[in-house]
ROVOVO-874804 format. One record per residue: x, y, z of N, C-alpha, C in turn. Coordinates in steps of 0.001 Angstrom, whole numbers, plus 500000, padded with zeros to 6 digits. Example, Ala and Ser with C-alpha at 12.3 -4.5 7.8 and 13.67 -1.06 7.14 Angstrom:
# residues 2
513190494310507800512300495500507800513200496700507800;512850497750507080513670498940507140512900500030507870;
# end
This chain:
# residues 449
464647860535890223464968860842888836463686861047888037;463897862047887072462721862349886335462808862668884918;462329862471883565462343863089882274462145864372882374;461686864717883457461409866398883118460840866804884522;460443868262884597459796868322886019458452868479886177;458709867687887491457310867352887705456120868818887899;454959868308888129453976869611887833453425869699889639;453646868611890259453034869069891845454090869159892700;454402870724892562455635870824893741454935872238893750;455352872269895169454678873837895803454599875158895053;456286874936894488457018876246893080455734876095891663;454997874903891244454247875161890672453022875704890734;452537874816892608451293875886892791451242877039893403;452070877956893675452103879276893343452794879885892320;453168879166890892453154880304890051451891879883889390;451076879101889523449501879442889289448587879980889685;448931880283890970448034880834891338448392882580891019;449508883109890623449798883991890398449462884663888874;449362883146888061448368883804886558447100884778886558;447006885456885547445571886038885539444368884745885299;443435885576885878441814884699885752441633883990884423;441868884337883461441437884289882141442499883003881796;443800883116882400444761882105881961444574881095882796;443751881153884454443796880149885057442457879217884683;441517880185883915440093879350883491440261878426882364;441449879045881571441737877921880244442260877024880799;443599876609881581444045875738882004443048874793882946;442127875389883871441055874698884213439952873681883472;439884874608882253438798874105881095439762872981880377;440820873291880643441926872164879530442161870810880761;442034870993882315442517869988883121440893868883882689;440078869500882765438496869150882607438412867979881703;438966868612880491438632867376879370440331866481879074;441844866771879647442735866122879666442881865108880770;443409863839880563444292863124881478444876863313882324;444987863626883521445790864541884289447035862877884339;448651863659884089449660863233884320450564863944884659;451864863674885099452780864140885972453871865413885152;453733865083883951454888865745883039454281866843882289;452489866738882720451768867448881882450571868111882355;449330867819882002448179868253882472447958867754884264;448090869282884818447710870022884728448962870996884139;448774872134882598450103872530882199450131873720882929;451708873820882588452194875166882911451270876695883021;450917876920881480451075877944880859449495877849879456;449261878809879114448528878825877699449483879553876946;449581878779875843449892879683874206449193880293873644;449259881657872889448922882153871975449640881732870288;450847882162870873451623882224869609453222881892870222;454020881079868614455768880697868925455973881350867438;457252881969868001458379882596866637459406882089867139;460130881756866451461241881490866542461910880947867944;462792881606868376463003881164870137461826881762870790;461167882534870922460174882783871851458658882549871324;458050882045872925456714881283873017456037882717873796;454907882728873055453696883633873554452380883472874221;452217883873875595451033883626876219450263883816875899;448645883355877049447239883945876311447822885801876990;448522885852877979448587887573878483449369888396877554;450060887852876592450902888460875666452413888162876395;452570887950877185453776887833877313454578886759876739;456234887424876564457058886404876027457660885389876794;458278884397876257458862883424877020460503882924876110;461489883183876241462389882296875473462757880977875866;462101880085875092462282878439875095463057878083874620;464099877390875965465124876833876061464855875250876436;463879875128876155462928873457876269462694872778874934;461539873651874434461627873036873477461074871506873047;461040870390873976461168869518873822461933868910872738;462990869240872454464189869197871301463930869368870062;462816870004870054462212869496868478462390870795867669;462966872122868412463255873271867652464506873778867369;465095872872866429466295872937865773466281874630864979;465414874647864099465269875695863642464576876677863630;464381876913865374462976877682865809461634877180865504;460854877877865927459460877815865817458767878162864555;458301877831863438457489878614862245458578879509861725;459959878831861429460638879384860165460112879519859147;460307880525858452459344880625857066459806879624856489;460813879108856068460783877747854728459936876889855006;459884875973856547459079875053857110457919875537856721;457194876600856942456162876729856640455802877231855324;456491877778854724456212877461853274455753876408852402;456845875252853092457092873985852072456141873263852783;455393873369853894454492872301854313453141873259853908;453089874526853705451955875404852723451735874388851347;452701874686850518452814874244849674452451872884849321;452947872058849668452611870586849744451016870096850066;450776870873851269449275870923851172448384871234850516;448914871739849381447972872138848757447859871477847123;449339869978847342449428869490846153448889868225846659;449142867582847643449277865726848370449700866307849575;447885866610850234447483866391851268448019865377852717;447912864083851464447895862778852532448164862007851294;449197860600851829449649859873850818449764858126852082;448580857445851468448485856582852109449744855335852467;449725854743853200450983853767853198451267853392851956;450221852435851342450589851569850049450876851894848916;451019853805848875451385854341847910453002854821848694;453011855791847456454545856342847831454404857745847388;455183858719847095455428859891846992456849860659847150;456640861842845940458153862282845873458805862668847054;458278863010848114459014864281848966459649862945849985;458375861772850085459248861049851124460378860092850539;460506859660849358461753858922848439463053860316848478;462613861373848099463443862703848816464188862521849788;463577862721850853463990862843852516464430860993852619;463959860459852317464756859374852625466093859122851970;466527859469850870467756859484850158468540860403850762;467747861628851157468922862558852269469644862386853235;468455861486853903469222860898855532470252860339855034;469905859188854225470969858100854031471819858712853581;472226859363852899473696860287852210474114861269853717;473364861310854264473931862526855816474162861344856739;473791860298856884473918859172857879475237858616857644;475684858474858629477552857769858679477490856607858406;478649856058858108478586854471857747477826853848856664;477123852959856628475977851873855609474931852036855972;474383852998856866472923853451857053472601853416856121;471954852691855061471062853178853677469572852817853880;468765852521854926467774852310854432466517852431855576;465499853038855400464826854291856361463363853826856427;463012853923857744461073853544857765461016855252858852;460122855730858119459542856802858907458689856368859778;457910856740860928456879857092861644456439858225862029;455212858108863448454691859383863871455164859811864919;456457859437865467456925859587866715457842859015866968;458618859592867965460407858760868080460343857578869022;459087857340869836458690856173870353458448854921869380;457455855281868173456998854432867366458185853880866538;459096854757865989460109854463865647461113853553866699;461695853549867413462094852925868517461600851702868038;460104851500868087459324850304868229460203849299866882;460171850491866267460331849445864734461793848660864271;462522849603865669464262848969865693464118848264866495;463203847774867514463611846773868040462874845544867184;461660845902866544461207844377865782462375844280865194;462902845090864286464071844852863282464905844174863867;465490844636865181466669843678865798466119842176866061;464767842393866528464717840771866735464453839972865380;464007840449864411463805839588862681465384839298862916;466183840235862639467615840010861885468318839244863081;468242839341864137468995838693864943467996836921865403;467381836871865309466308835904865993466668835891867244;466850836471868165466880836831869412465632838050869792;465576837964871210464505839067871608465257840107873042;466237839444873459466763840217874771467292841343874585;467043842402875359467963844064875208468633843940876534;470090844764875722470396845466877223470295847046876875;469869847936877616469871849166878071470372850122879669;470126851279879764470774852079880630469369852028882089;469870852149883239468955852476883968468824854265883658;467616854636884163467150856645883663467663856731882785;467505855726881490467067856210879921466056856345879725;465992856773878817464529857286878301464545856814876561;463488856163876124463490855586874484461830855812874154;461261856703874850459372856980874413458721856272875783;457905856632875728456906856625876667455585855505876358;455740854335875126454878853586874869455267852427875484;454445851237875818455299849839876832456236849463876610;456153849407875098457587848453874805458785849255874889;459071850465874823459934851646875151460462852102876380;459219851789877452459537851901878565460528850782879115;460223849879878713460665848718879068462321848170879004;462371848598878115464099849410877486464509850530878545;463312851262878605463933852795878997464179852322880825;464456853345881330464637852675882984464339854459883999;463572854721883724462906855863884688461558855120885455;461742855183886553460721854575887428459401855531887355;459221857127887147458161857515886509457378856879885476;457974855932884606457208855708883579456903854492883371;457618853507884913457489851855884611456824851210885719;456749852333887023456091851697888527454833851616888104;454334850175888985453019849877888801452103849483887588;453196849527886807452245849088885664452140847818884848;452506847012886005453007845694885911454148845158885037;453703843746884457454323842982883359454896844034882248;456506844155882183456977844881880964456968844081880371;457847844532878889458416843101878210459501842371878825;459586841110878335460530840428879149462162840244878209;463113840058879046464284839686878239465027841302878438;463883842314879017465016843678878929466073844020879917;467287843666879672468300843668880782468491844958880942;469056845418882251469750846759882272471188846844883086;471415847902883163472965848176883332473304849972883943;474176850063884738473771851610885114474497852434884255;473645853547884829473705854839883280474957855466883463;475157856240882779476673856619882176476843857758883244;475516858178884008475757859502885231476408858857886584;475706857382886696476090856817887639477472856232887705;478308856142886814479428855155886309480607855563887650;481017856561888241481988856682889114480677855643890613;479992856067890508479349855299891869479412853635892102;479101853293890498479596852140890711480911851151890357;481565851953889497482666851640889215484409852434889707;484190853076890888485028854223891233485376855541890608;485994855986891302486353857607890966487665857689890508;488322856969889761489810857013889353490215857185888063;489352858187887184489068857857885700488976856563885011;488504855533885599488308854372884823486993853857884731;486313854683885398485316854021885551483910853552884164;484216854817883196483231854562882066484220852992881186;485558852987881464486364851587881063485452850420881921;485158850563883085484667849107883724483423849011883252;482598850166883303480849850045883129481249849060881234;481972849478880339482084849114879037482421847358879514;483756847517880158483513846175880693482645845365881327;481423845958881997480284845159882398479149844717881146;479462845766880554478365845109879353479074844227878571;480155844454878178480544843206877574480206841667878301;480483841922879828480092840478880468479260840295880456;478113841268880162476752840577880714476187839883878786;476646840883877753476818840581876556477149838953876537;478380838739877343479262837587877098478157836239877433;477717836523879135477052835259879917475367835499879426;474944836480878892473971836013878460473820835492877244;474702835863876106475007835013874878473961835330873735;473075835648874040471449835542873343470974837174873066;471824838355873769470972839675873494471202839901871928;469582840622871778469349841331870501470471842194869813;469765843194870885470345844193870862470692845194872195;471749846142872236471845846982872762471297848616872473;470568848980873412470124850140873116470202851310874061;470563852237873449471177853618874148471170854720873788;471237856001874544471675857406873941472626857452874015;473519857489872522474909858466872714475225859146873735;474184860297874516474785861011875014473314861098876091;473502861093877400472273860922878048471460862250877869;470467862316877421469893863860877039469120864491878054;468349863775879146468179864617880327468352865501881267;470145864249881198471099865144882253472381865690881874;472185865813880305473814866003879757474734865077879949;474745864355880069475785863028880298476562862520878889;477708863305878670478598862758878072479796861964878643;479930860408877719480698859440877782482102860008877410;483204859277878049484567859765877257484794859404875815;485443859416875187485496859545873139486563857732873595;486360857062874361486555855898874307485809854875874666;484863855331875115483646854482875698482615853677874936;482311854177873593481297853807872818481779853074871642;483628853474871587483812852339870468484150851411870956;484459851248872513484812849960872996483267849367873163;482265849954873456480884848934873219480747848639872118;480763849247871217480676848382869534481414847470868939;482699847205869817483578846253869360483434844713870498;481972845066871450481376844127872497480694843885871715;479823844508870764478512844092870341479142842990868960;480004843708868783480263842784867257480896841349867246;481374841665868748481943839988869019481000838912869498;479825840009870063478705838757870377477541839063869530;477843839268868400476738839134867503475032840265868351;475690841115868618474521841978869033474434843603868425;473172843899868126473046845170867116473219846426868643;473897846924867574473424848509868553472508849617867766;471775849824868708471119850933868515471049852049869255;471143852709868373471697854464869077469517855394868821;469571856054870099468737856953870374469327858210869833;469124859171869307468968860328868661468096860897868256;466914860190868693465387861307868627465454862476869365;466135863148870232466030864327870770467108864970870452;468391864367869799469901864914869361470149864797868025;469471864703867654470162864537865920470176866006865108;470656866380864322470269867042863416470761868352863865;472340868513863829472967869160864197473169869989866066;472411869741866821472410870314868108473690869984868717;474101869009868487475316868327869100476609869174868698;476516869650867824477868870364866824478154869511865182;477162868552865502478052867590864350476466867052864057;475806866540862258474486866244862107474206865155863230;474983864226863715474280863254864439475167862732865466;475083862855866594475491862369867668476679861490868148;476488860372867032477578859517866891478296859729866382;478751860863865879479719861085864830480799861916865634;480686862529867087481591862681867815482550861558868423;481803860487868695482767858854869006483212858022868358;482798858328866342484067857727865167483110856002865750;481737856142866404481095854790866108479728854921865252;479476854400864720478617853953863456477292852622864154;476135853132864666475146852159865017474703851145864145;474062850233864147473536849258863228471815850076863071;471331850417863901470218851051863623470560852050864674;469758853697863642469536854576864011468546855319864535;467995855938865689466642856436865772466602857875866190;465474858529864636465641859857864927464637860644864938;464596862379865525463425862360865281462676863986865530;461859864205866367461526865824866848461929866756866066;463310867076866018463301868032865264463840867645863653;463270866573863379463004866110862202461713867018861468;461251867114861948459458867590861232459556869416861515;461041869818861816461057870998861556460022871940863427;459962871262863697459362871765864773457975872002864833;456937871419863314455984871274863119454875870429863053;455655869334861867454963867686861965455577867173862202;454722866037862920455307865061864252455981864072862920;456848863777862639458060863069862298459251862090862771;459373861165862852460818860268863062461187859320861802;462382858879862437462865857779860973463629856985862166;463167855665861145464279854479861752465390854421860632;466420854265860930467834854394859665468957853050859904;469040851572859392469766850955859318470562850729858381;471437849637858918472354849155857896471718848400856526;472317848518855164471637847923854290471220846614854495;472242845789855155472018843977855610470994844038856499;470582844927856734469347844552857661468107844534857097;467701845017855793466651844621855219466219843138855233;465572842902855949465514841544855899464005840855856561;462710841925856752461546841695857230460862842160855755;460828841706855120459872841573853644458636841454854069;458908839759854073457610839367854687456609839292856160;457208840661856922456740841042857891456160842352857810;455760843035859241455219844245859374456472844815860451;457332846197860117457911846509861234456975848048861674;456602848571860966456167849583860800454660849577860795;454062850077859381452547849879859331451707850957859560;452304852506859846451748853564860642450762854406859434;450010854912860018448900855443858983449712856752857848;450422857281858687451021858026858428453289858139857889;452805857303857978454748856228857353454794856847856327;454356857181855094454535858235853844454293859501854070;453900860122855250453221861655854980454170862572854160;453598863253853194454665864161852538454449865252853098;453341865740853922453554866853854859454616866613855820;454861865695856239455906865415857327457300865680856589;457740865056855401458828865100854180459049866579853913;458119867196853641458196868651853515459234869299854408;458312868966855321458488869926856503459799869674856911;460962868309856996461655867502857357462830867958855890;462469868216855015463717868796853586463632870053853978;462764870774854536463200872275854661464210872299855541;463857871541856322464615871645858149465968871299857333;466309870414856447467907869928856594468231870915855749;467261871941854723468179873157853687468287874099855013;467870874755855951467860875754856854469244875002857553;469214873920858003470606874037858879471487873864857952;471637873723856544472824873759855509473053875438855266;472239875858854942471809877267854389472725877952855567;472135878016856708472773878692857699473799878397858703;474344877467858212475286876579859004475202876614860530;474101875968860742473971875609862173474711874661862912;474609873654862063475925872444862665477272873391863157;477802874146862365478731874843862919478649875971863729;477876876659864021477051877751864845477001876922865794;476479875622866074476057875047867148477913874475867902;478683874785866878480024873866867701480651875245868228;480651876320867156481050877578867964480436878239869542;479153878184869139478148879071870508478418878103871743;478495876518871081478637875964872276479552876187873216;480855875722872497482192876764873281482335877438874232;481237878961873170481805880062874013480497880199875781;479488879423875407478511879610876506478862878578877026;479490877393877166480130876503878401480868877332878949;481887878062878562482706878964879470481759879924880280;481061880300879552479870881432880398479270881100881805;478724879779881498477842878916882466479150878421883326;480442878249883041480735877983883838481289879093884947;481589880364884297482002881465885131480549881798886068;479398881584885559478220881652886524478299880914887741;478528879551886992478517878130888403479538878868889120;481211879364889200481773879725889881481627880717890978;480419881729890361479989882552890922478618882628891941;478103881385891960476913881126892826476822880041893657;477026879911895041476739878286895058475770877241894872;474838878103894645473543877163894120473785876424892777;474949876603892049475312876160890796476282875437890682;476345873759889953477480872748890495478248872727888893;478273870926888859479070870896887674478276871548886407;479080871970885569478266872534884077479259871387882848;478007871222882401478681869984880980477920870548880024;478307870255878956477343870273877375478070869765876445;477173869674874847478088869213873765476948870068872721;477757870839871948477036871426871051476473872763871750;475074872981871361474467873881871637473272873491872683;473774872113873704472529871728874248473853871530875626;472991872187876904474411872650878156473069871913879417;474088871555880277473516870880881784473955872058882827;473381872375884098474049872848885072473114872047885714;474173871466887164473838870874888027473044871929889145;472128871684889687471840872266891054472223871792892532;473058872743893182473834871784894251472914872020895837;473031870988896481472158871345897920472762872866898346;471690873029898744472032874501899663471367874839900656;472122875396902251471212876238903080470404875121903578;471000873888903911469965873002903816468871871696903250;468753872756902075467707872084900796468322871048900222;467074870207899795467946869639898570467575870030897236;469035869952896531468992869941894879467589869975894208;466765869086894434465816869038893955464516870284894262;464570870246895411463775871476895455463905872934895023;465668872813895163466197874113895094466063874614893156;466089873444892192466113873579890839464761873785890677;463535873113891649462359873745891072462012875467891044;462512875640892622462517877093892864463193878084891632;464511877158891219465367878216890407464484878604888745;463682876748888563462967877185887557461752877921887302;461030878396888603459984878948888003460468880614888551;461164881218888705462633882291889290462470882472887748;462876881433887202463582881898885401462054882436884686;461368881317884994459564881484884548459172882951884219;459776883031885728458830884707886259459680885815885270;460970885545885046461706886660883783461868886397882712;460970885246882071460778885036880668461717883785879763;461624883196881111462754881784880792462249880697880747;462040879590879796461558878619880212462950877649880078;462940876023879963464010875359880278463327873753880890;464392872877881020463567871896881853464657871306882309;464015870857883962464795870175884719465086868909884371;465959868132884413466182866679884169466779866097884972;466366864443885504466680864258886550466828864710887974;465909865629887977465205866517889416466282867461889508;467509867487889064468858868533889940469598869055888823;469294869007887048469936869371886035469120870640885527;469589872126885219468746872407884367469603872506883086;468933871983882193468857871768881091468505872535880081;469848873034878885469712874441877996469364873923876494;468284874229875896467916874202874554467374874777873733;468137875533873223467713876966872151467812875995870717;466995876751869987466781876947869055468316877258868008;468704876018867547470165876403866833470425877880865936;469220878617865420469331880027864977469366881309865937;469274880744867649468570881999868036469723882812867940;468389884194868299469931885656868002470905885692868999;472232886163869124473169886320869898472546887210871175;471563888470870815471172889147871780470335888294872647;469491887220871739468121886523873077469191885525873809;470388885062873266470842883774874043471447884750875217;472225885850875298472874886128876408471942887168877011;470384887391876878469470887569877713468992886233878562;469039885313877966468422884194878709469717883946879544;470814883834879143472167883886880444472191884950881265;471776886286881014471723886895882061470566886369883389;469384885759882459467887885342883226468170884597883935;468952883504883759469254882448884766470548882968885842;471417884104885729472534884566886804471845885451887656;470844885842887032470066886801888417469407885793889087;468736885096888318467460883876889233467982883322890709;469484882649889891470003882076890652470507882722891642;471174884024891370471593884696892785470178885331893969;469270885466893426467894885707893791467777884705895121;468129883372894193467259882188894918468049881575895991;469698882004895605470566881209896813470682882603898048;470250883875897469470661885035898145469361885053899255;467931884576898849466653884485899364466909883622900806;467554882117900184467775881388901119468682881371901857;469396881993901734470665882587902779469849883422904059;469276884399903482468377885233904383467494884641905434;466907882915904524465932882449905205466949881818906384;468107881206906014468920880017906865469165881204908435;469714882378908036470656883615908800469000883604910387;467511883969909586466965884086910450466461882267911637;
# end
């Protein structure tokens, strides 16, 4: 299992070696002075330039990003975003913690009026990790407890205390001592494996957390994605209010992940608002800052104010009104253009699409989505496994101007830009029905000899 795909598989080193000189010397000059890690350096690709759905090389060529890293709700360098973060810069630059400022008392009164339930009250940060950080101090002030339960292959940021919650073995082997007290429980992909195949099974996994809720007596909090965002993993519309009615009997907060789903992608502004459950703390984020500045918010219940005399937060940047800017444009563009609803329509009609594809290839398994964000499974073939076969299929898409990301080694994973045009989305569906017949038609040829 993986957050994304990895960078040393054979499919990557030959589509590098297939770049021009000029693109393989930057990426060289960039491995030189970066960290080399698994999700990243050594990268893909060089940028020139992003509009909207499509990303531009140093060769000029286009790319339509269906990746994203979720953070392009409203494309790339929409003019308002960049207007209003023009603008702002050129009034309050930078607005230190201990002050305050209009744009972020703004954006914070917005969430809370768009946030379901008694969400009223908001700590920004610089990242949906850092944020994370600040719901779990919160859970442990208000609760005086410190124990979590979470999902195994979640993902909640990539900083210790996040990992520690989160349960991808990419991001927790070897690195010793996590925090302690973080229980886990299996993820909502796994739920027929361990609980059978008889539609009951997301009923028992709900029933395991309640027990473990029950005999450990003492958890904080519970923490989770609505909806697993790697691999598309949606819960049934009974699953999540029966955990909130676990948490409330044993005095434990939930907290919902929505740093990569919020803000209309789903069909609806926020995630939870498809399961009629209401979190005690909220965490949101990426395409908060408009796809520009790095932005998140933590969003609880009003009763949870209750660290005065503490630090949950503290970030240099917790007021930026460049971030506020950038973050009020983003919520007038998806009002303005009704993306929330664009995103419940398109979704619709391209699950049916993807799924007449999967029917049509066998390299293509189950297809799920919610909103405007779609999974297709990659199924063994000819041999292979899944995993190899989705790297092949993704750099197939690479080579015709597709980008995308694998999740969990065997998902690829669809994320446009909630504005893109009708013509680029069913170019990028055509990009992936040729790839794929390419790649299962290649290996057919290879199995036959």
């Amino acid at each position: 299992m993986s957050e994304g795909d990895v960078n040393m598989t054979a499919g990557r080193e030959a589509w590098t070696a297939g770049l021009s000189g000029m693109t393989r010397a930057a990426l060289e000059e960039d491995e030189r002075y970066f960290l080399r890690q698994s999700l990243s350096t050594p990268c893909l690709d060089v940028l020139s330039g992003a509009r909207g759905a499509t990303l531009v090389d140093l060769e000029g060529r286009e790319i339509l990003d269906f990746h994203g890293n979720s953070a392009h709700q409203v494309g790339w360098g929409h003019p308002k975003v960049v207007a209003a973060v023009k603008t702002e810069l050129d009034s309050l630059p930078f607005c230190p913690r201990r002050f305050t400022n209009a744009k972020v008392i703004e954006l914070a009164r917005r969430l809370t009026e768009l946030a379901p339930g008694q969400l009223g009250k908001v700590l920004f940060a610089p990242s949906g990790a850092a944020a994370m950080g600040m719901a779990l101090k919160l859970a442990r002030t208000a609760t005086r407890r410190h124990k979590t339960i979470s999902m195994w292959e979640s993902f909640h940021g990539a900083n210790l205390d996040t990992i520690s919650i989160g349960g991808e073995a990419l991001f927790r082997n070897d690195l010793g001592p996590l925090l302690p007290g973080t229980e886990h429980v299996p993820p909502l992909r796994l739920a027929k494996r361990f609980f059978g195949d008889d539609g009951h099974a997301h009923e028992r996994l709900a029933d395991y957390i309640d027990y473990v809720l029950e005999v450990e007596g003492d958890i904080a909090a519970l923490v989770a994605e609505p909806v697993r965002w790697t691999t598309v993993d949606v819960p049934p519309p009974g699953f999540w209010p029966k955990v909130r009615e676990s948490c409330d009997k044993h005095g434990t907060l939930l907290i919902f992940d929505e740093v990569p789903s919020c803000l209309g992608r789903t069909g609806s502004m926020f995630v939870c608002e498809h399961f009629d459950v209401v979190p005690d703390i909220l965490v949101v984020g990426k395409g908060l800052g408009g796809g520009i500045m790095p932005l998140a918010a933590t969003i609880c219940r009003l009763e949870l104010d209750v660290a005065a005399g503490g630090a949950l937060g503290h970030y240099t940047h917790e007021k930026s009104p460049l971030g506020a800017a950038a973050a009020l444009a983003t919520l007038e563009v998806i009002e303005e253009e009704g993306l929330v609803q664009r995103a419940r329509e398109v979704g619709s009609s391209t699950l049916g699409h993807l799924q007449d594809l999967s029917d049509r290839n066998p390299l293509l398994g189950s297809v799920r989505g919610l909103g405007m964000y779609w999974g297709v499974e990659v199924k063994p073939f000819a041999g292979l496994p899944a995993t190899e076969l989705a790297d092949c299929l993704l750099y197939a898409c690479l080579e015709q101007g597709l980008s995308f990301k694998v999740g969990g080694g065997d998902v690829v994973t669809l994320c446009p830009p909630l504005n893109i045009a009708d013509h680029e989305l069913d170019k990028a569906l055509g990009v992936l029905g040729d790839a794929a017949a390419a790649v299962s038609a290649n290996f057919e040829r290879e199995q036959g000899r």
